[in-house]
C-alpha positions, 0 to 999 in steps of 0.5 A: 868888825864895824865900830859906828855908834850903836844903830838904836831904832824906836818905835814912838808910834805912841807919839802921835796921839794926846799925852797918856800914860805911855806915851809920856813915859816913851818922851821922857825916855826919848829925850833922855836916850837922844841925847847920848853921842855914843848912840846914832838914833833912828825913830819910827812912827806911822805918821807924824809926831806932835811937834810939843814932842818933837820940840824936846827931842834932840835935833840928831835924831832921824826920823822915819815917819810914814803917813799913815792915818788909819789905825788898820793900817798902823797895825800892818805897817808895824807889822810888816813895813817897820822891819824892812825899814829897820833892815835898810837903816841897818839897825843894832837894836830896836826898842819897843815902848808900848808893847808891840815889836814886828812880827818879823825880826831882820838877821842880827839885830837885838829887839827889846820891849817895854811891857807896862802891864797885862791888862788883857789877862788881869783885866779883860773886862776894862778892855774894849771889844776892839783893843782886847782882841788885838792885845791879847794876840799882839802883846804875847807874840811881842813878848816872846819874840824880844831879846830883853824885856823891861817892866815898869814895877815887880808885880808886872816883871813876876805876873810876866815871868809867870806867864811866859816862863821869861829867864830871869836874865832877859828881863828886869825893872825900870822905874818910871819918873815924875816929868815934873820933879825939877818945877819950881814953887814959882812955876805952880804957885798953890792956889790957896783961893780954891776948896781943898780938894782929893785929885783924881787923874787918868782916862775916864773908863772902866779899868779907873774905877770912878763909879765905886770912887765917887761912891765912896766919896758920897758917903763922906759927911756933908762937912767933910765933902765941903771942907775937901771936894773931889776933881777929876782930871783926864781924857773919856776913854773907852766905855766911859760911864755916864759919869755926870748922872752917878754924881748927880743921883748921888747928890754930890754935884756940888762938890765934884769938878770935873776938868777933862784933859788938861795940858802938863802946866795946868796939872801940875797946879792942880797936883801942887793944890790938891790935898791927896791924889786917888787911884783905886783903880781895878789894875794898873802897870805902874800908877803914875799920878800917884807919884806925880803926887807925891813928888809935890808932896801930896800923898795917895790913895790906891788899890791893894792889887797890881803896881799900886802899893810898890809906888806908894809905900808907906807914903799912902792909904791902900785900900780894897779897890773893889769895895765902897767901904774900904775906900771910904774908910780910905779917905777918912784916913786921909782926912785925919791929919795925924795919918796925913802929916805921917804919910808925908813924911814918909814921901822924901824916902818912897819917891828917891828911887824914881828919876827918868834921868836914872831910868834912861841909864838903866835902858841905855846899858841894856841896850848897849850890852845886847850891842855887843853881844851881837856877832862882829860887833864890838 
Protein backbone atom coordinates (compact mmCIF):
# COMPACT_ATOMS: atom_id res chain seq x y z
CA UNK A 1 0.00 0.00 0.00
CA UNK A 2 1.56 3.29 -0.97
CA UNK A 3 0.80 6.24 1.27
CA UNK A 4 2.52 9.56 -0.91
CA UNK A 5 0.24 12.18 -1.84
CA UNK A 6 -2.13 11.78 -4.75
CA UNK A 7 -0.01 11.78 -8.11
CA UNK A 8 -2.52 14.37 -9.69
CA UNK A 9 -1.52 15.02 -13.68
CA UNK A 10 -3.24 17.78 -15.79
CA UNK A 11 -3.24 18.45 -19.22
CA UNK A 12 -3.24 22.57 -19.42
CA UNK A 13 -2.17 21.99 -23.38
CA UNK A 14 -4.74 24.98 -23.32
CA UNK A 15 -2.28 27.22 -21.82
CA UNK A 16 -0.20 27.81 -24.12
CA UNK A 17 -2.53 30.08 -26.14
CA UNK A 18 -4.27 33.78 -25.49
CA UNK A 19 -6.97 33.68 -22.74
CA UNK A 20 -10.46 32.28 -23.93
CA UNK A 21 -13.06 30.94 -22.34
CA UNK A 22 -11.38 27.30 -21.20
CA UNK A 23 -8.35 28.18 -20.65
CA UNK A 24 -9.42 30.77 -18.21
CA UNK A 25 -11.57 28.26 -16.35
CA UNK A 26 -8.39 25.72 -16.53
CA UNK A 27 -6.12 28.63 -14.69
CA UNK A 28 -8.41 29.51 -12.37
CA UNK A 29 -8.64 25.96 -11.22
CA UNK A 30 -5.07 25.26 -11.63
CA UNK A 31 -3.92 27.65 -9.39
CA UNK A 32 -6.38 26.77 -6.77
CA UNK A 33 -5.64 22.64 -7.01
CA UNK A 34 -1.69 23.73 -6.65
CA UNK A 35 -1.90 24.93 -3.91
CA UNK A 36 -3.24 21.80 -2.05
CA UNK A 37 -0.13 20.11 0.01
CA UNK A 38 -1.96 16.81 0.24
CA UNK A 39 -1.91 16.58 -3.83
CA UNK A 40 1.70 16.09 -5.54
CA UNK A 41 0.87 17.97 -9.09
CA UNK A 42 2.26 16.96 -12.46
CA UNK A 43 1.33 19.47 -15.65
CA UNK A 44 1.52 18.29 -19.02
CA UNK A 45 1.66 20.49 -22.03
CA UNK A 46 2.78 20.09 -25.54
CA UNK A 47 4.94 23.27 -25.43
CA UNK A 48 5.52 25.62 -23.08
CA UNK A 49 2.88 27.72 -20.92
CA UNK A 50 2.66 31.52 -21.22
CA UNK A 51 4.86 32.59 -18.40
CA UNK A 52 1.35 35.27 -17.01
CA UNK A 53 -0.10 31.65 -16.24
CA UNK A 54 2.61 30.41 -15.21
CA UNK A 55 3.16 33.26 -12.57
CA UNK A 56 0.02 32.52 -10.47
CA UNK A 57 0.76 28.70 -10.33
CA UNK A 58 2.22 27.25 -7.28
CA UNK A 59 5.88 26.99 -7.68
CA UNK A 60 5.74 22.93 -6.55
CA UNK A 61 4.11 22.00 -9.55
CA UNK A 62 6.19 19.88 -12.00
CA UNK A 63 5.98 20.60 -15.08
CA UNK A 64 6.43 18.31 -18.27
CA UNK A 65 6.20 20.56 -21.22
CA UNK A 66 7.37 19.26 -24.59
CA UNK A 67 8.23 21.43 -27.67
CA UNK A 68 6.05 20.67 -29.91
CA UNK A 69 4.74 23.71 -32.23
CA UNK A 70 2.58 22.00 -34.93
CA UNK A 71 -0.98 21.45 -34.18
CA UNK A 72 -0.55 17.77 -35.90
CA UNK A 73 1.48 17.33 -33.74
CA UNK A 74 -0.11 18.14 -30.41
CA UNK A 75 -2.95 15.86 -31.79
CA UNK A 76 -0.41 12.86 -31.63
CA UNK A 77 1.53 13.77 -28.66
CA UNK A 78 -1.84 13.44 -26.49
CA UNK A 79 -2.70 10.88 -28.18
CA UNK A 80 0.15 8.88 -27.76
CA UNK A 81 3.11 10.49 -25.77
CA UNK A 82 1.04 11.80 -22.87
CA UNK A 83 0.27 8.41 -21.47
CA UNK A 84 3.37 7.03 -21.47
CA UNK A 85 4.53 9.99 -19.95
CA UNK A 86 1.84 9.55 -17.18
CA UNK A 87 2.63 5.83 -16.65
CA UNK A 88 6.55 6.87 -16.02
CA UNK A 89 5.40 10.14 -13.33
CA UNK A 90 3.27 7.02 -12.16
CA UNK A 91 0.15 9.13 -11.97
CA UNK A 92 -3.10 8.28 -9.62
CA UNK A 93 -5.45 10.41 -11.42
CA UNK A 94 -5.10 12.77 -14.81
CA UNK A 95 -7.65 15.36 -15.50
CA UNK A 96 -8.61 16.61 -18.61
CA UNK A 97 -9.87 20.38 -18.83
CA UNK A 98 -10.57 20.83 -22.21
CA UNK A 99 -12.28 17.99 -23.57
CA UNK A 100 -9.36 15.45 -24.61
CA UNK A 101 -7.95 12.58 -22.45
CA UNK A 102 -5.26 9.84 -24.43
CA UNK A 103 -6.53 7.13 -26.29
CA UNK A 104 -4.55 4.99 -24.12
CA UNK A 105 -5.34 4.54 -20.41
CA UNK A 106 -2.00 3.32 -18.28
CA UNK A 107 -3.19 0.38 -15.73
CA UNK A 108 -4.51 1.84 -12.36
CA UNK A 109 -4.80 5.17 -13.04
CA UNK A 110 -8.48 7.05 -12.80
CA UNK A 111 -9.16 9.66 -15.82
CA UNK A 112 -11.46 12.60 -15.43
CA UNK A 113 -12.54 15.14 -17.95
CA UNK A 114 -14.32 18.40 -18.04
CA UNK A 115 -16.88 18.53 -21.08
CA UNK A 116 -17.79 22.45 -21.38
CA UNK A 117 -20.32 21.73 -24.13
CA UNK A 118 -21.19 19.73 -27.20
CA UNK A 119 -20.85 22.34 -29.64
CA UNK A 120 -20.17 19.61 -32.34
CA UNK A 121 -23.81 18.22 -32.20
CA UNK A 122 -25.82 21.35 -31.10
CA UNK A 123 -23.94 23.44 -33.15
CA UNK A 124 -21.90 21.96 -35.97
CA UNK A 125 -22.47 24.83 -38.46
CA UNK A 126 -20.51 27.45 -36.06
CA UNK A 127 -17.60 24.74 -36.42
CA UNK A 128 -15.05 25.09 -38.62
CA UNK A 129 -14.11 22.63 -41.45
CA UNK A 130 -10.98 21.54 -39.53
CA UNK A 131 -12.20 21.71 -35.68
CA UNK A 132 -15.77 19.95 -36.47
CA UNK A 133 -14.24 16.93 -37.63
CA UNK A 134 -11.59 16.55 -34.98
CA UNK A 135 -14.35 17.15 -32.21
CA UNK A 136 -16.89 15.22 -33.30
CA UNK A 137 -14.10 12.02 -33.03
CA UNK A 138 -12.32 13.19 -30.09
CA UNK A 139 -14.79 14.72 -27.71
CA UNK A 140 -17.10 11.03 -27.67
CA UNK A 141 -13.93 8.62 -27.50
CA UNK A 142 -13.13 11.14 -24.36
CA UNK A 143 -16.09 10.97 -22.95
CA UNK A 144 -16.42 7.15 -22.71
CA UNK A 145 -13.41 6.35 -21.83
CA UNK A 146 -13.41 8.74 -18.31
CA UNK A 147 -14.06 7.44 -14.84
CA UNK A 148 -15.94 10.73 -13.97
CA UNK A 149 -17.18 13.65 -16.02
CA UNK A 150 -17.81 17.21 -14.95
CA UNK A 151 -19.93 19.68 -16.58
CA UNK A 152 -19.95 23.36 -16.09
CA UNK A 153 -23.93 23.90 -16.01
CA UNK A 154 -27.51 21.20 -16.08
CA UNK A 155 -28.02 21.67 -19.49
CA UNK A 156 -24.74 20.22 -20.69
CA UNK A 157 -24.64 17.24 -17.73
CA UNK A 158 -28.48 16.25 -19.09
CA UNK A 159 -27.50 17.02 -23.12
CA UNK A 160 -24.24 14.47 -22.17
CA UNK A 161 -26.13 11.72 -20.01
CA UNK A 162 -28.75 11.71 -22.95
CA UNK A 163 -25.90 11.34 -25.45
CA UNK A 164 -23.87 8.85 -23.70
CA UNK A 165 -26.36 6.92 -21.57
CA UNK A 166 -23.40 8.29 -18.80
CA UNK A 167 -24.47 6.92 -14.98
CA UNK A 168 -25.73 9.57 -12.92
CA UNK A 169 -22.92 8.81 -10.49
CA UNK A 170 -19.94 9.53 -12.86
CA UNK A 171 -20.88 12.71 -13.52
CA UNK A 172 -21.80 16.06 -12.15
CA UNK A 173 -21.75 19.87 -12.26
CA UNK A 174 -19.10 22.16 -11.54
CA UNK A 175 -19.88 25.85 -11.57
CA UNK A 176 -17.64 28.34 -13.20
CA UNK A 177 -16.60 31.56 -11.34
CA UNK A 178 -15.82 35.26 -11.77
CA UNK A 179 -11.78 35.55 -11.65
CA UNK A 180 -12.73 39.00 -11.13
CA UNK A 181 -15.07 38.95 -7.70
CA UNK A 182 -12.27 40.15 -5.33
CA UNK A 183 -11.40 43.69 -7.67
CA UNK A 184 -11.87 46.61 -5.97
CA UNK A 185 -13.81 49.72 -6.93
CA UNK A 186 -10.13 51.50 -6.79
CA UNK A 187 -8.93 48.70 -9.29
CA UNK A 188 -11.57 49.39 -12.08
CA UNK A 189 -12.64 52.80 -11.30
CA UNK A 190 -16.05 53.46 -13.54
CA UNK A 191 -15.08 55.77 -16.27
CA UNK A 192 -17.93 58.18 -16.08
CA UNK A 193 -16.48 60.40 -18.92
CA UNK A 194 -17.42 57.76 -21.67
CA UNK A 195 -21.40 57.00 -23.48
CA UNK A 196 -23.41 54.32 -21.78
CA UNK A 197 -22.63 51.40 -23.54
CA UNK A 198 -24.41 47.43 -23.54
CA UNK A 199 -20.96 45.28 -23.57
CA UNK A 200 -20.52 42.28 -25.85
CA UNK A 201 -17.37 39.68 -25.15
CA UNK A 202 -16.15 36.69 -26.70
CA UNK A 203 -14.39 35.27 -29.94
CA UNK A 204 -15.91 37.10 -32.94
CA UNK A 205 -17.17 33.99 -35.03
CA UNK A 206 -20.26 32.60 -36.03
CA UNK A 207 -21.36 30.33 -32.86
CA UNK A 208 -21.54 34.44 -31.41
CA UNK A 209 -24.21 35.56 -33.28
CA UNK A 210 -23.04 39.12 -33.69
CA UNK A 211 -24.68 39.91 -37.08
CA UNK A 212 -28.27 39.15 -35.68
CA UNK A 213 -27.10 41.28 -32.74
CA UNK A 214 -25.91 44.03 -34.27
CA UNK A 215 -29.24 43.90 -36.07
CA UNK A 216 -31.14 44.11 -33.45
CA UNK A 217 -29.57 46.88 -32.19
CA UNK A 218 -29.90 49.02 -35.31
CA UNK A 219 -33.42 48.99 -34.79
CA UNK A 220 -32.96 50.88 -31.55
CA UNK A 221 -34.21 54.75 -32.18
CA UNK A 222 -31.46 57.11 -32.76
CA UNK A 223 -31.80 58.29 -29.33
CA UNK A 224 -31.63 55.14 -27.59
CA UNK A 225 -28.46 54.17 -29.88
CA UNK A 226 -26.97 57.63 -28.77
CA UNK A 227 -27.85 57.57 -25.27
CA UNK A 228 -26.18 53.78 -24.99
CA UNK A 229 -23.79 52.67 -27.56
CA UNK A 230 -22.79 48.84 -28.41
CA UNK A 231 -18.73 47.67 -27.53
CA UNK A 232 -17.50 44.72 -28.60
CA UNK A 233 -14.72 42.97 -26.90
CA UNK A 234 -12.78 39.92 -28.22
CA UNK A 235 -10.22 37.86 -30.52
CA UNK A 236 -11.57 37.06 -34.64
CA UNK A 237 -12.32 33.53 -34.66
CA UNK A 238 -13.28 31.20 -37.16
CA UNK A 239 -15.51 32.46 -40.04
CA UNK A 240 -15.72 35.53 -38.41
CA UNK A 241 -18.02 37.76 -40.42
CA UNK A 242 -16.96 40.77 -42.09
CA UNK A 243 -18.19 42.60 -39.11
CA UNK A 244 -17.19 46.15 -40.27
CA UNK A 245 -19.27 46.14 -43.54
CA UNK A 246 -22.79 44.95 -41.27
CA UNK A 247 -22.26 47.89 -39.31
CA UNK A 248 -21.34 50.30 -41.83
CA UNK A 249 -24.64 49.03 -44.30
CA UNK A 250 -26.63 49.31 -41.34
CA UNK A 251 -25.50 53.01 -40.37
CA UNK A 252 -24.59 52.41 -36.90
CA UNK A 253 -20.78 53.13 -37.29
CA UNK A 254 -21.20 55.85 -34.70
CA UNK A 255 -22.11 53.80 -32.21
CA UNK A 256 -20.17 50.69 -32.11
CA UNK A 257 -16.43 50.34 -30.84
CA UNK A 258 -15.28 47.62 -31.47
CA UNK A 259 -12.09 46.76 -28.89
CA UNK A 260 -10.65 43.16 -30.00
CA UNK A 261 -8.76 41.62 -27.43
CA UNK A 262 -8.22 43.10 -24.80
CA UNK A 263 -5.82 42.05 -21.28
CA UNK A 264 -8.19 41.09 -17.94
CA UNK A 265 -7.57 44.72 -16.18
CA UNK A 266 -8.91 46.54 -19.32
CA UNK A 267 -11.99 44.04 -19.31
CA UNK A 268 -12.82 44.60 -15.97
CA UNK A 269 -13.11 48.27 -16.78
CA UNK A 270 -14.96 47.81 -19.47
CA UNK A 271 -17.50 45.15 -17.30
CA UNK A 272 -17.46 47.91 -14.22
CA UNK A 273 -18.66 50.84 -17.04
CA UNK A 274 -20.99 49.00 -19.30
CA UNK A 275 -24.41 49.24 -18.81
CA UNK A 276 -25.76 45.54 -19.30
CA UNK A 277 -23.43 42.94 -21.02
CA UNK A 278 -25.21 40.70 -24.11
CA UNK A 279 -25.01 37.11 -25.38
CA UNK A 280 -27.56 35.98 -27.60
CA UNK A 281 -25.33 33.58 -28.69
CA UNK A 282 -26.65 30.22 -30.86
CA UNK A 283 -25.04 27.66 -27.85
CA UNK A 284 -23.06 28.04 -25.26
CA UNK A 285 -21.52 25.52 -22.26
CA UNK A 286 -21.69 28.01 -19.83
CA UNK A 287 -21.50 31.96 -20.69
CA UNK A 288 -19.07 33.44 -18.59
CA UNK A 289 -19.10 37.15 -19.56
CA UNK A 290 -22.65 36.93 -18.31
CA UNK A 291 -21.33 36.40 -14.98
CA UNK A 292 -18.51 38.29 -15.29
CA UNK A 293 -21.18 40.79 -15.77
CA UNK A 294 -23.19 40.55 -13.28
CA UNK A 295 -20.42 40.13 -10.73
CA UNK A 296 -19.78 44.06 -11.31
CA UNK A 297 -23.46 44.26 -10.98
CA UNK A 298 -24.23 44.58 -14.70
CA UNK A 299 -27.10 42.43 -15.68
CA UNK A 300 -27.24 40.29 -18.99
CA UNK A 301 -28.67 39.76 -22.25
CA UNK A 302 -28.72 36.03 -23.41
CA UNK A 303 -30.35 33.56 -25.61
CA UNK A 304 -33.21 30.79 -24.41
CA UNK A 305 -31.16 27.78 -25.54
CA UNK A 306 -28.13 25.72 -23.84
CA UNK A 307 -26.47 27.24 -20.23
CA UNK A 308 -27.54 30.74 -20.81
CA UNK A 309 -30.72 31.39 -18.85
CA UNK A 310 -29.12 28.70 -15.80
CA UNK A 311 -26.55 31.70 -15.36
CA UNK A 312 -28.60 34.51 -15.68
CA UNK A 313 -31.63 33.75 -13.93
CA UNK A 314 -33.78 36.02 -13.03
CA UNK A 315 -30.78 38.75 -13.11
CA UNK A 316 -31.50 39.29 -16.96
CA UNK A 317 -33.67 39.55 -20.19
CA UNK A 318 -33.81 36.15 -22.27
CA UNK A 319 -34.55 36.26 -25.14
CA UNK A 320 -34.92 34.20 -28.64
CA UNK A 321 -31.45 34.01 -30.03
CA UNK A 322 -32.63 33.33 -33.44
CA UNK A 323 -34.79 36.26 -33.74
CA UNK A 324 -33.83 40.08 -34.54
CA UNK A 325 -37.36 41.13 -32.99
CA UNK A 326 -36.96 39.26 -29.92
CA UNK A 327 -33.63 40.43 -29.20
CA UNK A 328 -34.44 44.18 -29.98
CA UNK A 329 -37.59 43.87 -27.73
CA UNK A 330 -34.67 42.56 -25.43
CA UNK A 331 -32.83 45.51 -25.30
CA UNK A 332 -35.88 47.86 -24.84
CA UNK A 333 -36.38 46.05 -21.83
CA UNK A 334 -32.83 46.50 -20.57
CA UNK A 335 -33.39 50.28 -21.58
CA UNK A 336 -36.37 50.64 -19.44
CA UNK A 337 -35.06 51.19 -15.69
CA UNK A 338 -37.86 50.15 -13.87
CA UNK A 339 -36.84 46.44 -15.65
CA UNK A 340 -33.10 47.13 -15.15
CA UNK A 341 -33.05 48.40 -11.18
CA UNK A 342 -35.10 44.85 -10.87
CA UNK A 343 -32.89 42.88 -12.37
CA UNK A 344 -29.89 44.09 -10.24
CA UNK A 345 -31.32 43.26 -7.41
CA UNK A 346 -31.84 39.90 -8.14
CA UNK A 347 -27.99 39.61 -9.15
CA UNK A 348 -26.48 39.28 -5.05
CA UNK A 349 -28.70 36.14 -5.16
CA UNK A 350 -28.02 34.61 -8.88
CA UNK A 351 -24.17 34.87 -8.78
CA UNK A 352 -23.76 33.65 -4.71
CA UNK A 353 -23.40 29.77 -6.11
CA UNK A 354 -20.32 30.52 -8.49
CA UNK A 355 -16.96 30.86 -6.67
CA UNK A 356 -13.68 29.22 -8.13
CA UNK A 357 -12.46 28.70 -4.57
CA UNK A 358 -15.91 26.50 -4.27
CA UNK A 359 -15.33 24.84 -7.66
CA UNK A 360 -11.62 23.69 -6.74
CA UNK A 361 -13.00 21.87 -3.52
CA UNK A 362 -15.88 20.31 -5.37
CA UNK A 363 -12.78 18.84 -8.36
CA UNK A 364 -10.35 18.18 -5.42
CA UNK A 365 -12.87 15.48 -3.42
CA UNK A 366 -13.59 14.09 -6.69
CA UNK A 367 -10.34 13.36 -7.32
CA UNK A 368 -9.62 12.20 -4.12
CA UNK A 369 -12.45 9.98 -3.93
CA UNK A 370 -11.69 8.07 -7.25
CA UNK A 371 -8.02 8.13 -5.27
CA UNK A 372 -9.12 5.74 -3.10
CA UNK A 373 -10.97 3.64 -5.08
CA UNK A 374 -7.97 2.74 -6.76
CA UNK A 375 -6.66 -0.96 -5.85
CA UNK A 376 -3.93 -0.65 -3.03
CA UNK A 377 -4.27 2.71 -2.31
CA UNK A 378 -5.64 4.32 0.51
Amino acid sequence: MRLNKLRLGIDVRILIKPEIGISVYTLELVSRISKNQNLELYLYSPSKILDRYRSVISNTVIFRESKIKNIFLEQLWRTFNLARLLKKDRIDVFWGPAHRLPFIKPKGIKYVLTVHDLVYKYAPNTMSKLSYPIERFMLPKSILKADYVVTDSIATKLSVESEFNISKDTISVIYLGSRYKNYTRSIVEVNREINKYFLFVGTMGPRKNLPLLLRAYAKLSTAQKENCHLHIVGAKGWGRDNLEKIIENLGISEYIKIHGYVDNLTLAKLYASCYAVLMPSIYEGFGLPLLEGMTFGKPGLCGDNSSMPEIVGNAGVIVKHDSIDSVYEGLIKLLDRKNYDLFQENIPNQIRNFDWDISAKKLEKIFIELYGECSGKS
